[in-house]
Biopython code that builds the backbone (N, CA, C, O; Angstrom):
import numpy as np
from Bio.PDB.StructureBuilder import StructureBuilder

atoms = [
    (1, "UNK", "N", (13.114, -18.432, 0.641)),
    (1, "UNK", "CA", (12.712, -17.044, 0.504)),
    (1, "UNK", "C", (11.580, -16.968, -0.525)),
    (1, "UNK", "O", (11.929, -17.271, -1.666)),
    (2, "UNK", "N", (10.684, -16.730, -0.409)),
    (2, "UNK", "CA", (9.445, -16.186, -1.004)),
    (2, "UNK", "C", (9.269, -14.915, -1.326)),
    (2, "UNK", "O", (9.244, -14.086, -0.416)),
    (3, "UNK", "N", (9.134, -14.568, -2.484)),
    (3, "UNK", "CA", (9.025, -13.450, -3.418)),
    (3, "UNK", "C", (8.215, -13.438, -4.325)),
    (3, "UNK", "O", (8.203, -14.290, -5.213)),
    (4, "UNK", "N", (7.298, -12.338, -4.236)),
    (4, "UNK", "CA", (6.527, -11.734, -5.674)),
    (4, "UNK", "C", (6.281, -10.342, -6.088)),
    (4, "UNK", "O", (6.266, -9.589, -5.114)),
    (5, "UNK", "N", (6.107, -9.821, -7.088)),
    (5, "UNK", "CA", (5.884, -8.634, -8.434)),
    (5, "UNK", "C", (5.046, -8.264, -8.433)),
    (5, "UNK", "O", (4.490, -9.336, -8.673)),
    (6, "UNK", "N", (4.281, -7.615, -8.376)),
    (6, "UNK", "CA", (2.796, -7.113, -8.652)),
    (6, "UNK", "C", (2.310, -5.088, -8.236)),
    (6, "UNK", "O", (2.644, -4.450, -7.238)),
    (7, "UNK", "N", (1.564, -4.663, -9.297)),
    (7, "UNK", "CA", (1.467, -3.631, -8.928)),
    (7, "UNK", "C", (0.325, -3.135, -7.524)),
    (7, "UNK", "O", (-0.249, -4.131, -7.084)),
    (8, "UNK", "N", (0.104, -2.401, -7.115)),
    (8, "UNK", "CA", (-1.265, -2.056, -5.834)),
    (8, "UNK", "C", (-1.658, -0.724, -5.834)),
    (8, "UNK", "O", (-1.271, 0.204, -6.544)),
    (9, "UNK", "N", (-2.496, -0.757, -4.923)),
    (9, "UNK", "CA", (-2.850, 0.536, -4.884)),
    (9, "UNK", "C", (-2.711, 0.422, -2.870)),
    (9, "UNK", "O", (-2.880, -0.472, -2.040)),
    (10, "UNK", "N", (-2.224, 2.235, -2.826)),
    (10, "UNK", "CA", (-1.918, 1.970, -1.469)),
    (10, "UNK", "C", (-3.185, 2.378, -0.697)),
    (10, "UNK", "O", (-3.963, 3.267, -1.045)),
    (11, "UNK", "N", (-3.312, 1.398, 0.696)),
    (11, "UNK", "CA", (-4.554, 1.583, 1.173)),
    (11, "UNK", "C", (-4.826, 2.996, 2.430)),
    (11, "UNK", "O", (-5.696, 3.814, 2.728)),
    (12, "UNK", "N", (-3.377, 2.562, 2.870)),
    (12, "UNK", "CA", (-2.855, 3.067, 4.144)),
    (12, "UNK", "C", (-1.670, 2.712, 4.819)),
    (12, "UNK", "O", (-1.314, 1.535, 4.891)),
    (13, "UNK", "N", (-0.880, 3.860, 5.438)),
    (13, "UNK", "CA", (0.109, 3.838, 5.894)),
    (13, "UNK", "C", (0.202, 3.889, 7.524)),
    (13, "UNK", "O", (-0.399, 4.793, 8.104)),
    (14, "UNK", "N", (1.018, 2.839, 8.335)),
    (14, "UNK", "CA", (0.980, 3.594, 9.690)),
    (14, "UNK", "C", (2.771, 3.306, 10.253)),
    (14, "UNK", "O", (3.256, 2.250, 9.846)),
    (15, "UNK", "N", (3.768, 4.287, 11.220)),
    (15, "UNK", "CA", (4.549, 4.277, 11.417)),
    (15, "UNK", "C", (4.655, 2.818, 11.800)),
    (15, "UNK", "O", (3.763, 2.009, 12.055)),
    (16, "UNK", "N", (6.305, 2.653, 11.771)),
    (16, "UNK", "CA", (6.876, 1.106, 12.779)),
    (16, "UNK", "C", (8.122, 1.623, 12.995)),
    (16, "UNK", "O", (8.841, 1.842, 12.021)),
    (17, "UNK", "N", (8.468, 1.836, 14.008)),
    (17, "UNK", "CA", (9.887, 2.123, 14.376)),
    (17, "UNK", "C", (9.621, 3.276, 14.162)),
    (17, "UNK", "O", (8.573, 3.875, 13.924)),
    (18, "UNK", "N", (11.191, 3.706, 14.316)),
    (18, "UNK", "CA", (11.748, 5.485, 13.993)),
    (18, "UNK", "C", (11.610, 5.551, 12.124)),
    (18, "UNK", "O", (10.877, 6.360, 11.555)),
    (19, "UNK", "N", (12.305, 4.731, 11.544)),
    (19, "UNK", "CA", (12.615, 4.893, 10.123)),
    (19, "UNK", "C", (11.870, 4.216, 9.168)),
    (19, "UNK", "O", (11.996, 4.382, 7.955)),
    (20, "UNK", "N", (10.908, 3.273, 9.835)),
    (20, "UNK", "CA", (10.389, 2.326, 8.832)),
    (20, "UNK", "C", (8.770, 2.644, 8.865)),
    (20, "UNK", "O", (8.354, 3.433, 9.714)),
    (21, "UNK", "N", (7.859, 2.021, 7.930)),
    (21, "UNK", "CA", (6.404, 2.011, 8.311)),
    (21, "UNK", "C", (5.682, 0.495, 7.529)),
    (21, "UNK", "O", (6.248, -0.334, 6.816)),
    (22, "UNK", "N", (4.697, 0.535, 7.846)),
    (22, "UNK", "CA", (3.585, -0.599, 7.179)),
    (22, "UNK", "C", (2.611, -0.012, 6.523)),
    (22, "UNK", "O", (1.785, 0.803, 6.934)),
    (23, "UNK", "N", (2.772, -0.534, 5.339)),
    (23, "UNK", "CA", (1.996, -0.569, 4.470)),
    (23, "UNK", "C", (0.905, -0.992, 4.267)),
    (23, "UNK", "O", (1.171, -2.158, 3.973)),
    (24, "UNK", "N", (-0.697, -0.853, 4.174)),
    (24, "UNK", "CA", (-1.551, -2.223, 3.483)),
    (24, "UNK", "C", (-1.994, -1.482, 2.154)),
    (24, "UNK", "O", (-2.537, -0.386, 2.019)),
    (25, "UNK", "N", (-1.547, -2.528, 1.102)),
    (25, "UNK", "CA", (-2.127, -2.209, -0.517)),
    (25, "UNK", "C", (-2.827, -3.459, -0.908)),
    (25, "UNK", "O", (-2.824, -4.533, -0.307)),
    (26, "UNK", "N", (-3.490, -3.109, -2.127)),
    (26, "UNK", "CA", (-4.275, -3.946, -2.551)),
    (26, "UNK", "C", (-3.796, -3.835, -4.249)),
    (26, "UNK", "O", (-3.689, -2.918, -5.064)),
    (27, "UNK", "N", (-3.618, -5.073, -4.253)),
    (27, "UNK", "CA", (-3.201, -5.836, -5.163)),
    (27, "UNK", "C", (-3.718, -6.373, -6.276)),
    (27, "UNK", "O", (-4.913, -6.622, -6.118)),
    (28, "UNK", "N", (-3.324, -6.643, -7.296)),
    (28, "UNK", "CA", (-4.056, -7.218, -8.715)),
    (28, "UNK", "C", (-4.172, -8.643, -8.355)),
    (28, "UNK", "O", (-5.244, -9.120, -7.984)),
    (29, "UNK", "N", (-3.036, -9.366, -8.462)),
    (29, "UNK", "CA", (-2.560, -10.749, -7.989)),
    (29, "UNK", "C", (-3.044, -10.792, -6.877)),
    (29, "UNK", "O", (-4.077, -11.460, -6.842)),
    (30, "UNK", "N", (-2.763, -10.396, -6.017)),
    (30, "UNK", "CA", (-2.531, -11.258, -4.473)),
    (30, "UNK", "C", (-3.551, -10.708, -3.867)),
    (30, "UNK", "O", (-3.793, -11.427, -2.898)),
    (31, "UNK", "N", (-4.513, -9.554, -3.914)),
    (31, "UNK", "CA", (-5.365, -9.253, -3.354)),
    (31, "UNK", "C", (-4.632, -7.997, -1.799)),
    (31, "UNK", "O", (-3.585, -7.368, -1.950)),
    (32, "UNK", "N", (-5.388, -7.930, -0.628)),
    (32, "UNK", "CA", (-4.826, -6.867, 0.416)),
    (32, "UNK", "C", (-3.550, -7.810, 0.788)),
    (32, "UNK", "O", (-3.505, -9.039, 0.756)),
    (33, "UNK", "N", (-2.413, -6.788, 1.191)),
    (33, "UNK", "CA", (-1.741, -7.066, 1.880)),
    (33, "UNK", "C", (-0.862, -6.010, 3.042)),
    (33, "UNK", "O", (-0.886, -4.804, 2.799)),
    (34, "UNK", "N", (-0.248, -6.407, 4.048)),
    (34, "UNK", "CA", (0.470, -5.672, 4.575)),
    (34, "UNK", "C", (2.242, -6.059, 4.611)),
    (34, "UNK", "O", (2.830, -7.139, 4.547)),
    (35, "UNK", "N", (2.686, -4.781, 4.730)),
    (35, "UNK", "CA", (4.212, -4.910, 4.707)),
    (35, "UNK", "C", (5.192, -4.086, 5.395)),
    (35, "UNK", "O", (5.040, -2.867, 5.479)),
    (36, "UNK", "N", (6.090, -4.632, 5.842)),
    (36, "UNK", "CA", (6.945, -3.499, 6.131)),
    (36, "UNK", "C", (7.568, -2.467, 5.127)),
    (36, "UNK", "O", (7.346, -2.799, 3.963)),
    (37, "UNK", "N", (8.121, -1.571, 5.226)),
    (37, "UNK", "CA", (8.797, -0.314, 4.024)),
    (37, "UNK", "C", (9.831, 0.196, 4.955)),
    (37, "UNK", "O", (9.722, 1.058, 5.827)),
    (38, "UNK", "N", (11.087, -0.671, 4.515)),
    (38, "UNK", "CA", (12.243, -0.097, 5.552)),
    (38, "UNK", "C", (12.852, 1.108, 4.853)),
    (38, "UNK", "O", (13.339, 1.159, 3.723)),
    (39, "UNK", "N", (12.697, 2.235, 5.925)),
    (39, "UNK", "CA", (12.878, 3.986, 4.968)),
    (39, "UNK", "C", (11.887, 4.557, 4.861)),
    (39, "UNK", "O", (11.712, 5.653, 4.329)),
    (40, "UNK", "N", (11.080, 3.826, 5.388)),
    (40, "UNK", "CA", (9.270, 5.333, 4.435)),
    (40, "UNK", "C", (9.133, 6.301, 5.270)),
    (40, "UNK", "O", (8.204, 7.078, 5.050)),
    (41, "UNK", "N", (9.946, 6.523, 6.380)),
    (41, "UNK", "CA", (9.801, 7.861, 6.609)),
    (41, "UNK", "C", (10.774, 9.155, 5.976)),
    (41, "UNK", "O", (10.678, 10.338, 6.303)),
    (42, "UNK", "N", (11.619, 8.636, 5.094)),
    (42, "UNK", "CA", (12.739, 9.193, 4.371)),
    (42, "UNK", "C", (12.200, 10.532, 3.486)),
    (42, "UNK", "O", (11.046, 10.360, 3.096)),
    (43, "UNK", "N", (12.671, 11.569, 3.167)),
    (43, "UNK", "CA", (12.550, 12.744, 2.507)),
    (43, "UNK", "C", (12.441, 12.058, 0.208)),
    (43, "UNK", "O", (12.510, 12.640, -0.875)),
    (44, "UNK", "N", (12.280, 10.826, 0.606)),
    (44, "UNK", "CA", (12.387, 10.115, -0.681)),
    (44, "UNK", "C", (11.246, 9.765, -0.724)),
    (44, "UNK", "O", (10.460, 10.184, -1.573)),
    (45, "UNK", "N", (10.876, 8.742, 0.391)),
    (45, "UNK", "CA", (9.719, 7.894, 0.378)),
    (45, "UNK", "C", (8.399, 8.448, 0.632)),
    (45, "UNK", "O", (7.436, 8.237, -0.105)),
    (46, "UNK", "N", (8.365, 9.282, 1.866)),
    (46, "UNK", "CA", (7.133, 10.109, 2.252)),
    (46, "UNK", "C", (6.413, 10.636, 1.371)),
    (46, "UNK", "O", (5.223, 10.329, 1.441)),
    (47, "UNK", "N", (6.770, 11.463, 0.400)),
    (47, "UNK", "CA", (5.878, 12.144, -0.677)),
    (47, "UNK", "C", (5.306, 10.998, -1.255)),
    (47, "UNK", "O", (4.153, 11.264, -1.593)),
    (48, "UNK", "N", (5.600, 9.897, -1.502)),
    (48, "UNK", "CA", (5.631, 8.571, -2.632)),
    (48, "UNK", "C", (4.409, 7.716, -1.412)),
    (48, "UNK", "O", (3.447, 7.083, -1.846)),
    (49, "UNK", "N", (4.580, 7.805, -0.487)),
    (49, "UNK", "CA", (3.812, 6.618, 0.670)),
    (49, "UNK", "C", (2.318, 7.545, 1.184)),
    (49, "UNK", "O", (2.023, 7.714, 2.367)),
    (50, "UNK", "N", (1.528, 8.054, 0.041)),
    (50, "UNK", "CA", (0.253, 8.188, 0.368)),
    (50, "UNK", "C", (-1.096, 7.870, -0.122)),
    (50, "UNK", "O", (-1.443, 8.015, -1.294)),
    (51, "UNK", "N", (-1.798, 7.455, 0.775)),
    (51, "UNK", "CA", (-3.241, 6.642, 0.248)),
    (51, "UNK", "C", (-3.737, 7.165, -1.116)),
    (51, "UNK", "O", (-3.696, 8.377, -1.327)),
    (52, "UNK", "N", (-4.364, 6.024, -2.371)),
    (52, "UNK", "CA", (-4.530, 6.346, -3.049)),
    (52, "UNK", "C", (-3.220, 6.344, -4.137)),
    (52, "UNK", "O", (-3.739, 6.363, -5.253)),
    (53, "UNK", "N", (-2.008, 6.331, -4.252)),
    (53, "UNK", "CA", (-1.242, 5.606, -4.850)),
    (53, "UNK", "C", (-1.000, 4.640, -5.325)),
    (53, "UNK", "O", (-1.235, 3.609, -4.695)),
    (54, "UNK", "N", (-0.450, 4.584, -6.589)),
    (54, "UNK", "CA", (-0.510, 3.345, -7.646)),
    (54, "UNK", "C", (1.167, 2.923, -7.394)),
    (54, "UNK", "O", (2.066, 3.757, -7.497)),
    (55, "UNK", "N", (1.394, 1.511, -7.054)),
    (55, "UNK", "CA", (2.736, 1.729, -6.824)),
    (55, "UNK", "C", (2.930, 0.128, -7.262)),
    (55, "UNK", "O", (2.208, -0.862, -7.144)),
    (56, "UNK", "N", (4.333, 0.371, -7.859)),
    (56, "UNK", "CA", (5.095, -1.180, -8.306)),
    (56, "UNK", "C", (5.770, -1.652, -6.830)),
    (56, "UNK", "O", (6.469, -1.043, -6.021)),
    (57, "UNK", "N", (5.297, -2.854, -6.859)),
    (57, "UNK", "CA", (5.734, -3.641, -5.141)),
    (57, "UNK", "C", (6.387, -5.124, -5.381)),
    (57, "UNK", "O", (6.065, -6.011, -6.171)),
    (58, "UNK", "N", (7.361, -5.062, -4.461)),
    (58, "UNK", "CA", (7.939, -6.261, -4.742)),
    (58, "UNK", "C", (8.398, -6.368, -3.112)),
    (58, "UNK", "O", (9.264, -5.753, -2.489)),
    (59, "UNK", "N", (7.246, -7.625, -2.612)),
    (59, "UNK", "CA", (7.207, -8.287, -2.000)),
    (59, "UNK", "C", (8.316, -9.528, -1.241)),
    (59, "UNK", "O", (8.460, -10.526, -1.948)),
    (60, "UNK", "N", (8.903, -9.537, -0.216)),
    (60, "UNK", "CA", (9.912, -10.457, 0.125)),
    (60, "UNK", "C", (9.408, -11.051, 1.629)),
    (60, "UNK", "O", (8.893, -10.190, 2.342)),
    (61, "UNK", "N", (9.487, -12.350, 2.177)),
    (61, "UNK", "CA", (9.432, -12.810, 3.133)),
    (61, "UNK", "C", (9.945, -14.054, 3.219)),
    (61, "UNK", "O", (9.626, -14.870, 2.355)),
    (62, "UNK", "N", (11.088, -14.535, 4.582)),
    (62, "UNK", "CA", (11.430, -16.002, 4.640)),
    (62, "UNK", "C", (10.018, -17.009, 4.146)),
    (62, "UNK", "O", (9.893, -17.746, 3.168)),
    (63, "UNK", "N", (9.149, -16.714, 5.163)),
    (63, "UNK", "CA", (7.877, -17.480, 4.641)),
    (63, "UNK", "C", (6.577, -16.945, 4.411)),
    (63, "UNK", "O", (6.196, -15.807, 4.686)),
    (64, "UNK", "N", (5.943, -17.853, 3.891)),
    (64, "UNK", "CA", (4.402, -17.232, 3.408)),
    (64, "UNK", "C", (4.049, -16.661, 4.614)),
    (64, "UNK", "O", (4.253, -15.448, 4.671)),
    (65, "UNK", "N", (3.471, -17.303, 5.816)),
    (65, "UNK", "CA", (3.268, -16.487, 7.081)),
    (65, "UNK", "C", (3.686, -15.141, 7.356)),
    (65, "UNK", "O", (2.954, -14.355, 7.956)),
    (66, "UNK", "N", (4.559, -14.915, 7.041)),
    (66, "UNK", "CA", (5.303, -13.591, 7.798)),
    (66, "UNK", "C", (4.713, -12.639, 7.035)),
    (66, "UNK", "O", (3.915, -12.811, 6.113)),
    (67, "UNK", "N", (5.261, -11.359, 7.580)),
    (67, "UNK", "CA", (4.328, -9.995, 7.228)),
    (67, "UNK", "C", (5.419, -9.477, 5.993)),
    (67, "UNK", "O", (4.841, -8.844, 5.110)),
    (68, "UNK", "N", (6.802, -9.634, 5.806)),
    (68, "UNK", "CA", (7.178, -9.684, 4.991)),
    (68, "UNK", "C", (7.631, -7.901, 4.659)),
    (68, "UNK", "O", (7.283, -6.974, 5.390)),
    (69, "UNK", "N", (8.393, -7.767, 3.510)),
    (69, "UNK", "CA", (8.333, -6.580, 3.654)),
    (69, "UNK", "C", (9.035, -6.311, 2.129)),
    (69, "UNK", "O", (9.949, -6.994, 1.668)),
    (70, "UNK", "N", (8.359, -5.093, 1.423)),
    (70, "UNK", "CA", (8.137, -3.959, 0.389)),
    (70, "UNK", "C", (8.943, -3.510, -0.064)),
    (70, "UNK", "O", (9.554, -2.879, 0.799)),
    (71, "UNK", "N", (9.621, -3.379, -1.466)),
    (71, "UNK", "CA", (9.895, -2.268, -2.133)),
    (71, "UNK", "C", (9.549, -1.810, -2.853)),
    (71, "UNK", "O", (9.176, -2.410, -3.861)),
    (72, "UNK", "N", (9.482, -0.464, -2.728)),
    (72, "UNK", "CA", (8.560, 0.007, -3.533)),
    (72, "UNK", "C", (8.881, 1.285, -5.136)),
    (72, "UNK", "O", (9.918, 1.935, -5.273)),
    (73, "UNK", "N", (7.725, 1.315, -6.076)),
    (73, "UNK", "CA", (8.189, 2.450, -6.798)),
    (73, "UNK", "C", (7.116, 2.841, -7.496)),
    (73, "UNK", "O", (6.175, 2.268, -8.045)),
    (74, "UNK", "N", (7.522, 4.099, -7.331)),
    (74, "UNK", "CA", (5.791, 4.667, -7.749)),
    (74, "UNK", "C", (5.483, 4.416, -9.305)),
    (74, "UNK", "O", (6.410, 4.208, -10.088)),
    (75, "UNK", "N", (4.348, 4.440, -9.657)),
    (75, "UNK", "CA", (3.870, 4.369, -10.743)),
    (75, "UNK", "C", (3.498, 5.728, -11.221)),
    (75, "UNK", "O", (4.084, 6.565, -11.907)),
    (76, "UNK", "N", (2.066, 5.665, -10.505)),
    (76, "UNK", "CA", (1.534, 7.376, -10.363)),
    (76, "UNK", "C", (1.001, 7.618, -9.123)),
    (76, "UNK", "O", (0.473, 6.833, -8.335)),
    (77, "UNK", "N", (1.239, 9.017, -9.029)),
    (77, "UNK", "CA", (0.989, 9.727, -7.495)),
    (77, "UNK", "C", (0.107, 9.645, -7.131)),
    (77, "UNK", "O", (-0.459, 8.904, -7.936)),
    (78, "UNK", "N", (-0.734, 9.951, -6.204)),
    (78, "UNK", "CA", (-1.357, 9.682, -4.822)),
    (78, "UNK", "C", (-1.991, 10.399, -5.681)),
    (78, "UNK", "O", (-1.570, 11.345, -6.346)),
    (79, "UNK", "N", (-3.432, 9.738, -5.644)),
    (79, "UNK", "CA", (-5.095, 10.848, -6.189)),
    (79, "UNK", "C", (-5.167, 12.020, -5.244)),
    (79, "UNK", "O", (-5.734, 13.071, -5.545)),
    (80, "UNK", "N", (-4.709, 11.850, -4.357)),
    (80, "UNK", "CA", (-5.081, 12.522, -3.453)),
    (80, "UNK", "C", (-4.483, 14.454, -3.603)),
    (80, "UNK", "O", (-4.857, 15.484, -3.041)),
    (81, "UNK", "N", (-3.354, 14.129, -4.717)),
    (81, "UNK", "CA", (-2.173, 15.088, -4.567)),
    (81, "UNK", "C", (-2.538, 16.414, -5.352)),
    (81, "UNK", "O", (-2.181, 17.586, -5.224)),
    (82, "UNK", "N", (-3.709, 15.511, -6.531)),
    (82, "UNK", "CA", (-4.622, 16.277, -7.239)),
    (82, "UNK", "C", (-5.834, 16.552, -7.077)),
    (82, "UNK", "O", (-6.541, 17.197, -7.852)),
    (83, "UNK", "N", (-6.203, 15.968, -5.832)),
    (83, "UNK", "CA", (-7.600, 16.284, -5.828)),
    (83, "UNK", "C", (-8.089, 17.881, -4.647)),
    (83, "UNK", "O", (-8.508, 17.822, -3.491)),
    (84, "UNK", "N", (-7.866, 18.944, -5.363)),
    (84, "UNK", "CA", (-8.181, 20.198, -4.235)),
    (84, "UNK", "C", (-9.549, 20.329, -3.054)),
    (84, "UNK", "O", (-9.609, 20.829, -1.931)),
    (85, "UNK", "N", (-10.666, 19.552, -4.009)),
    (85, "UNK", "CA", (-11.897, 19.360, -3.002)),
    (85, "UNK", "C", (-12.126, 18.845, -2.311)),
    (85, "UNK", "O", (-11.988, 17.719, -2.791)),
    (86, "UNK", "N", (-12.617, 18.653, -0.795)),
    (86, "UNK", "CA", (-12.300, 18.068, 0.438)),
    (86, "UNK", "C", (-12.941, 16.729, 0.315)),
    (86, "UNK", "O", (-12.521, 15.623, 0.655)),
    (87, "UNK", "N", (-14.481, 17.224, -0.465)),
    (87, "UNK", "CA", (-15.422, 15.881, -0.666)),
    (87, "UNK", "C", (-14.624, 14.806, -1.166)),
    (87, "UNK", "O", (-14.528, 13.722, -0.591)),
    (88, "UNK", "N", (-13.866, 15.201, -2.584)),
    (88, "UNK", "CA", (-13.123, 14.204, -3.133)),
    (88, "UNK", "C", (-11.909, 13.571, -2.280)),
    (88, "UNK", "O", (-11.596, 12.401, -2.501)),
    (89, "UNK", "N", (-11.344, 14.192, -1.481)),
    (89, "UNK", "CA", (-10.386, 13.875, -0.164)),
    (89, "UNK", "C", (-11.201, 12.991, 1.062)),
    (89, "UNK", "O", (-10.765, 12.164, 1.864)),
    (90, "UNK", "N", (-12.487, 13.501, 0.859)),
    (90, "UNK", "CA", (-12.966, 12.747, 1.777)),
    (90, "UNK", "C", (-13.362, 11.402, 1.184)),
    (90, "UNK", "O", (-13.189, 10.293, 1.690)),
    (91, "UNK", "N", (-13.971, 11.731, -0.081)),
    (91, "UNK", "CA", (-14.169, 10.038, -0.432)),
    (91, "UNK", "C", (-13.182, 9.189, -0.698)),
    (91, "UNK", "O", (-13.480, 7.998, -0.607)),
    (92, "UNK", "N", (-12.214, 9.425, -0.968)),
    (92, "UNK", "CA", (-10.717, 8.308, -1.233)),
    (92, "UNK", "C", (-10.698, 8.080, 0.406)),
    (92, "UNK", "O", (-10.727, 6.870, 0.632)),
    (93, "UNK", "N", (-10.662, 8.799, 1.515)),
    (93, "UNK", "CA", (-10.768, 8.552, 2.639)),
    (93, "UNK", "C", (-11.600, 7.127, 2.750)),
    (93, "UNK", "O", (-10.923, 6.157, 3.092)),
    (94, "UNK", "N", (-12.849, 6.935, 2.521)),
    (94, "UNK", "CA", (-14.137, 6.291, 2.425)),
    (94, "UNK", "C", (-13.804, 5.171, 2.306)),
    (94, "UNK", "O", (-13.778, 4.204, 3.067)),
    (95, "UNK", "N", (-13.387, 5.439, 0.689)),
    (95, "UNK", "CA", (-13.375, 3.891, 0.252)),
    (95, "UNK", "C", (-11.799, 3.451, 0.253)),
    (95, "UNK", "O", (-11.594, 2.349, -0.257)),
    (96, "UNK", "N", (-10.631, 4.166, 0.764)),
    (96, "UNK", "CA", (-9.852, 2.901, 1.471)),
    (96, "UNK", "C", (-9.940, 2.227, 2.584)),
    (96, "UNK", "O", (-9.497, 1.107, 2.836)),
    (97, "UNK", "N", (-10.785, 3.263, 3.524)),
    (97, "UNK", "CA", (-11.424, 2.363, 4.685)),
    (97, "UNK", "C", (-11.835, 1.492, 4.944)),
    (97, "UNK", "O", (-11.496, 0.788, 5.895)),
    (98, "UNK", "N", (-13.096, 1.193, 3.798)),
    (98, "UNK", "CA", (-13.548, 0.360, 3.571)),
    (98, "UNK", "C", (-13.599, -1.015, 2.760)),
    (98, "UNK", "O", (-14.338, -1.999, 2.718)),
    (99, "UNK", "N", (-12.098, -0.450, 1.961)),
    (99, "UNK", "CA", (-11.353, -1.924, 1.276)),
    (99, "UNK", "C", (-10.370, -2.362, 2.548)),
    (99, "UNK", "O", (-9.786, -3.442, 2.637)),
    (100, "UNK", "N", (-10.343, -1.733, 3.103)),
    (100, "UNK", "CA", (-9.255, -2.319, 4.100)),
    (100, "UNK", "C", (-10.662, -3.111, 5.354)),
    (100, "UNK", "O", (-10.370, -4.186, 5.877)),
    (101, "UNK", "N", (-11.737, -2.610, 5.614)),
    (101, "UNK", "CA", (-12.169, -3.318, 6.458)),
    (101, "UNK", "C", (-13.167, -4.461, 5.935)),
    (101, "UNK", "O", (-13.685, -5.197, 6.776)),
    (102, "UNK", "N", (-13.563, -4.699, 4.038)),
    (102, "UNK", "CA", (-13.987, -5.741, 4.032)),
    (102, "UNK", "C", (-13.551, -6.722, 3.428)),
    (102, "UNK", "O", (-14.165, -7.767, 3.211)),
    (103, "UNK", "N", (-12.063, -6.358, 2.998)),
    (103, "UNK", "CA", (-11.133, -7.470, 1.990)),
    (103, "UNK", "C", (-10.691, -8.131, 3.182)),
    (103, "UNK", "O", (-10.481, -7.584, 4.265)),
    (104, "UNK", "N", (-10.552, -9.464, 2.880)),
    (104, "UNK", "CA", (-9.879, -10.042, 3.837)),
    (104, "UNK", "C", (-8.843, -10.203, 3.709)),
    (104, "UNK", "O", (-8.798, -8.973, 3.712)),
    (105, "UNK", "N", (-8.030, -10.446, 3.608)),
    (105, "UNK", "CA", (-5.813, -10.164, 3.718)),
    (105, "UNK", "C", (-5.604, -11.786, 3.055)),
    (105, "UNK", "O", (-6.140, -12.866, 3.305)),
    (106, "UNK", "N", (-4.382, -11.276, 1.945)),
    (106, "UNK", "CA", (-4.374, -12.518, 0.886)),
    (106, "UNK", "C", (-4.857, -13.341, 0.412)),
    (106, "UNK", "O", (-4.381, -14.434, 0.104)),
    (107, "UNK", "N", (-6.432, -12.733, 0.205)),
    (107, "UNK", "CA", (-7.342, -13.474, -1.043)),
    (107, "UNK", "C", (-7.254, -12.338, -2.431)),
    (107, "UNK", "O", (-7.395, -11.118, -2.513)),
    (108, "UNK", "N", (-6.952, -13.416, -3.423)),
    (108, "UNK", "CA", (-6.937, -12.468, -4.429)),
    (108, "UNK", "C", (-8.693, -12.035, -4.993)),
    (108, "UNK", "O", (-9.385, -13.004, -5.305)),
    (109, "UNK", "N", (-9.184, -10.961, -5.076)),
    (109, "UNK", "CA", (-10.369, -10.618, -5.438)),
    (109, "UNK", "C", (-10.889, -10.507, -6.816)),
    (109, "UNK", "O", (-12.105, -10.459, -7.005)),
    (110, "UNK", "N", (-10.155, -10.469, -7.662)),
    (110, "UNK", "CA", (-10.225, -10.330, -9.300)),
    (110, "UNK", "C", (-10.127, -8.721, -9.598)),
    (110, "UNK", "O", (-9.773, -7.828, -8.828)),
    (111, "UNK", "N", (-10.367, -8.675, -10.366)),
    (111, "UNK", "CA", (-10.640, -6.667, -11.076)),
    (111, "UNK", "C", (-11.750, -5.892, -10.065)),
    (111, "UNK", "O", (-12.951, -5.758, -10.296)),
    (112, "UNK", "N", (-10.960, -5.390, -8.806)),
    (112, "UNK", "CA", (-11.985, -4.471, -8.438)),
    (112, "UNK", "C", (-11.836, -3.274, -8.737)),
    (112, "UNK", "O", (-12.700, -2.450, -8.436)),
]
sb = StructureBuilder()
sb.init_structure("model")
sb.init_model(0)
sb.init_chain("A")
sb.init_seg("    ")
for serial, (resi, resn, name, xyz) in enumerate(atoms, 1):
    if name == "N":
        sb.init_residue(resn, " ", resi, " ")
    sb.init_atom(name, np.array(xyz, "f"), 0.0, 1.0, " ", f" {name:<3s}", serial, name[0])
structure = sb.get_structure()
């Protein structure tokens, strides 16, 4: 079993199943990753599972390969929760898009 600690920032969320979803955050250590979040559609998790969130993650998978899967706990809330102006909604839009389409998945990047 393979396990690691590290805090992220969340990139984006998309459903899996009825009860669960995937995650991709980006990471101090480990750089992008994706995960499962068994529960994130829960009246707990949902408020907590939106882009732009700073969140403590702890990572589990039989092996390095696998997609592995998340628990999570917030740090601080979603920029998004404070930000009233659309521009500013639109740019967190922007640039998780665009960490998600030019990071490549488990390279660690240093301090971005």
């Amino acid at each position: 079993m393979i396990e690691w600690r590290d805090r992220g920032l969340l990139l984006a969320v998309r459903p899996h199943g009825e009860t669960s979803v995937i995650i991709d955050v980006l990471t101090q250590e480990h750089g992008r990753y994706a995960g499962v979040v068994r529960g994130g559609t829960s009246r707990k998790l949902r408020p907590v599972l939106q882009p732009g969130a700073e969140l403590d993650l702890v990572w589990r998978a039989r092996l390095d390969s696998h997609m592995g899967a998340f628990t999570v706990e917030p740090i601080r809330a979603s920029l998004a929760v404070g930000l009233g102006a659309r521009q500013a909604l639109a740019g967190l839009n922007a640039v998780t898009a665009m960490l998600r389409f030019a990071l490549a998945e488990r390279e660690a990047h240093g301090p971005l």
